[in-house]
TORGU-822992 format. One record per residue: z, y, x of N, C-alpha, C in turn; residue number from 1; residue in three letters. Coordinates in steps of 0.05 Angstrom, whole numbers, m for minus. Atoms other than C-alpha are relative to their C-alpha. Layout:
BEGIN
     nw     nv     nu    caw    cav    cau     cw     cv     cu num residuo
      Z      Y      X      Z      Y      X      Z      Y      X NUM     ALA
...
! end
This chain:
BEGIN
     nw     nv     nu    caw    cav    cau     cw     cv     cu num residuo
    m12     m7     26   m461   m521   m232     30     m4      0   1     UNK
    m33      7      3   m388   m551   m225     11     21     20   2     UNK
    m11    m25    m20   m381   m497   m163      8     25    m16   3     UNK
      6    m33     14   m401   m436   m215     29    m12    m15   4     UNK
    m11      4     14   m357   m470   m268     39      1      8   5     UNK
    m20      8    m17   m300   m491   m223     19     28      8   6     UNK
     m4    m24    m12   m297   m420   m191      2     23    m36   7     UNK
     m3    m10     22   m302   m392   m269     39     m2    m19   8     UNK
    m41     16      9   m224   m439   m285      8     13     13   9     UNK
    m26    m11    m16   m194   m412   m227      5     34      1  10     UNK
      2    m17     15   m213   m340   m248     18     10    m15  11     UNK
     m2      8     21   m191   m354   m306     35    m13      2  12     UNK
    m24      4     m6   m126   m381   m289     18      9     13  13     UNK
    m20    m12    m11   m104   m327   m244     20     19    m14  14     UNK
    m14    m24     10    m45   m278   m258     m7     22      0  15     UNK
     m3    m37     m9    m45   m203   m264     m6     12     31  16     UNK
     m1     m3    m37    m17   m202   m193    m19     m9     11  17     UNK
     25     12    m28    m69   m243   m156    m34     16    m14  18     UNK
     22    m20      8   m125   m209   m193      1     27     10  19     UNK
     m3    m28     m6   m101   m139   m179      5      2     34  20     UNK
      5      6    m28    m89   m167   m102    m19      0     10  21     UNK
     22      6     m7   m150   m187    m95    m23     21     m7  22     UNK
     20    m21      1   m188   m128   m119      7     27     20  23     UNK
     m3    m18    m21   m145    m79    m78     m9     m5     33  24     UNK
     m2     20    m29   m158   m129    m14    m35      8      2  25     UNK
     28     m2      2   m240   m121    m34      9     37      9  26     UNK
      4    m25    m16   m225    m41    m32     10     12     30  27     UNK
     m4     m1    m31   m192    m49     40    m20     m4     16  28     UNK
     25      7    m21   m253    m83     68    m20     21     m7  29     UNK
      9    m22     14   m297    m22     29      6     20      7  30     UNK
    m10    m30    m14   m264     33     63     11    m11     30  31     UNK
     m9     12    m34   m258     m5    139     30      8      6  32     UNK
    m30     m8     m5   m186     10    133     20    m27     11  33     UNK
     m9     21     m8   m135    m42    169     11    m21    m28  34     UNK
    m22     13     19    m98   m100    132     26      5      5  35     UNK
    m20     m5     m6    m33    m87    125     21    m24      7  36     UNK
    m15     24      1    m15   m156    136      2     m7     30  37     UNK
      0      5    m21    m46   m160    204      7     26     25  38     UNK
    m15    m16    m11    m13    m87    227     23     m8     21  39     UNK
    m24      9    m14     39   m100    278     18     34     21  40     UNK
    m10    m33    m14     90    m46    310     m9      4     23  41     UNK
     13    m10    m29     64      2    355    m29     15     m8  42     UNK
     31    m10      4     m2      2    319     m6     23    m15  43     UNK
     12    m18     12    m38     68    297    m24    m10    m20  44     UNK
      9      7     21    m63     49    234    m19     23    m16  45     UNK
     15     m7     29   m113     72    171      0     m9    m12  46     UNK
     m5     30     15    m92     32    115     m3     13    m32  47     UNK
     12     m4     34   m115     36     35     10    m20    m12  48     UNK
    m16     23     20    m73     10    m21      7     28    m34  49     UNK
    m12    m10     21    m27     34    m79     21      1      2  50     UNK
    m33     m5      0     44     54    m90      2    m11    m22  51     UNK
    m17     12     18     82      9   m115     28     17    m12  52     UNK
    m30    m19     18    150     47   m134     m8     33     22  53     UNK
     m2    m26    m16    166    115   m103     37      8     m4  54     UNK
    m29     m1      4    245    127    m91     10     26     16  55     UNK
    m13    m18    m19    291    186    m65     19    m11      3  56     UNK
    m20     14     m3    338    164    m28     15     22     21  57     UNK
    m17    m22    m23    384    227     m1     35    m10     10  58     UNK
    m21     12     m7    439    209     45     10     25     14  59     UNK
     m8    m31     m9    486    260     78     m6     16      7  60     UNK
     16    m25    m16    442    299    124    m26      7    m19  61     UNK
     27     m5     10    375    290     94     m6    m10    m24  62     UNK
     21     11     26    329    275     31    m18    m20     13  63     UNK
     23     17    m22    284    213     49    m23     m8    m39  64     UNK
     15     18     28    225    199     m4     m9    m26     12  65     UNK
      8     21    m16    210    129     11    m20    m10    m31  66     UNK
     12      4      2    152     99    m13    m21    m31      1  67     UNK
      7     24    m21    117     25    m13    m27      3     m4  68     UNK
     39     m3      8     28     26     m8      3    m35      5  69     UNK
      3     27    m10     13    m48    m22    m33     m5      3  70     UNK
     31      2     m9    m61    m67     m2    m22    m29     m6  71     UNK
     14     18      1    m71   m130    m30     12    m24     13  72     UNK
     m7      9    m18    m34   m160     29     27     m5     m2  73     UNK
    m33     11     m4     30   m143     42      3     41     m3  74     UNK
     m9    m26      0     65    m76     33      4      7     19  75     UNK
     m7     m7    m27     84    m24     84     21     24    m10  76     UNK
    m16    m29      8    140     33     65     m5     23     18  77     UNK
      5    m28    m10    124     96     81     21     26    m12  78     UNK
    m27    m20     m2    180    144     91     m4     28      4  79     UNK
      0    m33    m13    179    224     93     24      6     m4  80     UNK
    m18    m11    m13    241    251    117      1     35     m6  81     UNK
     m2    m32      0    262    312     95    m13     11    m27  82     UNK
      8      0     14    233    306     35      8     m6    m36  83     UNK
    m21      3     28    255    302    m52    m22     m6    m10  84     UNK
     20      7     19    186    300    m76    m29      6     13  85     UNK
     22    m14    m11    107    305    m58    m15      3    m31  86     UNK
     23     m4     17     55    329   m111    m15    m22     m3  87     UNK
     22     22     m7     17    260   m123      9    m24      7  88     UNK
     m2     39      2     52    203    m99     21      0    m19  89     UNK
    m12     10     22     72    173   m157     m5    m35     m4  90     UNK
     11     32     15     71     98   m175    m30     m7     m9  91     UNK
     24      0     11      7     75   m182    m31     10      9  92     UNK
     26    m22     m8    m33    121   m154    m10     m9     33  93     UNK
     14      6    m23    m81     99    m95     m4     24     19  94     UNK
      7     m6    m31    m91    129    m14     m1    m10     15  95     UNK
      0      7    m34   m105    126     48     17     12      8  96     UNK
    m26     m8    m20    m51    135    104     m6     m8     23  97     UNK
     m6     m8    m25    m53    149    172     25      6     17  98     UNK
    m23     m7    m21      6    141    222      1    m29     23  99     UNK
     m5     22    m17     37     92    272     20    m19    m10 100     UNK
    m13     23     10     71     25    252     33     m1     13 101     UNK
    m27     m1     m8    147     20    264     15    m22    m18 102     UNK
    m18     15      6    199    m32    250     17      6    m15 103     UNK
    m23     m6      3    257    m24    202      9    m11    m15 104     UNK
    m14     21      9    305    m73    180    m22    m33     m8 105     UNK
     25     23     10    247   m129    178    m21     11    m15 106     UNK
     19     m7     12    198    m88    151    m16     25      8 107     UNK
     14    m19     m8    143    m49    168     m2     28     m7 108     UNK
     m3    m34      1    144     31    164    m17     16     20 109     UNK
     13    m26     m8    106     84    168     20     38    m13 110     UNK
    m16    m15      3    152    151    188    m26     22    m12 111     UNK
     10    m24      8    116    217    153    m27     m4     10 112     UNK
     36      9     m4     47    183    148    m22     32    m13 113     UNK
     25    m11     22    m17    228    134    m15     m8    m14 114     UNK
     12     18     22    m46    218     73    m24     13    m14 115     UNK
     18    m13     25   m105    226     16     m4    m11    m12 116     UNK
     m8      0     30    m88    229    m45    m34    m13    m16 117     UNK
     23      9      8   m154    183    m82     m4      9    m20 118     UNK
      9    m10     24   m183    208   m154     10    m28    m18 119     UNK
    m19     24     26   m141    178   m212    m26    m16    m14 120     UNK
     22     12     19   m185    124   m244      8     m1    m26 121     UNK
     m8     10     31   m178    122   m330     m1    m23     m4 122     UNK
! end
């Protein structure tokens, strides 16, 4: 009883954030997709989360949409090149992504990942 109850407080006392971590972290293991925590460069990944922001960031030559999917874990930015806008990623909105892991400035990246786009939940 003090286990059920115990485990009912701490529930109960989490934030937003660790609640909404922890349920996207359950749909990672649910779709055998990697953690994004334990990704390392080099690796060809399948990874399931959410976009956190979505930014353009055009610099002299090119348009870059950059992108972060967080998973519960840890984020990963995902970058398309060449790009101002896609149909769908928007803040918020859940996929899968497919590419290879890359380094940039201390942080993990994925260059012009493939993706699918998940069904908006209400």
């Amino acid at each position: 009883m003090a286990g059920t109850v115990s485990g009912w407080f701490k529930r109960l006392t989490r934030d937003d954030d660790q609640l909404h971590a922890e349920v996207l972290s359950d749909e990672v293991d649910a779709t055998g997709a990697m953690r994004a925590l334990v990704c390392c460069q080099g690796d060809k990944v399948r990874l399931h989360g959410r976009l956190r922001y979505v930014d353009l960031r055009p610099t002299d030559t090119q348009a870059t949409l950059v992108a972060e999917l967080f998973d519960g874990t840890e984020g990963v930015q995902l970058i398309w090149l060449g790009r101002r806008s896609i149909p769908g990623i928007e803040p918020g909105r859940t996929l899968n992504v497919r590419g290879r892991v890359a380094m940039r400035d201390g942080q993990k990246v994925i260059y012009n990942p493939d993706y699918d786009l998940l069904p908006v939940h209400a």
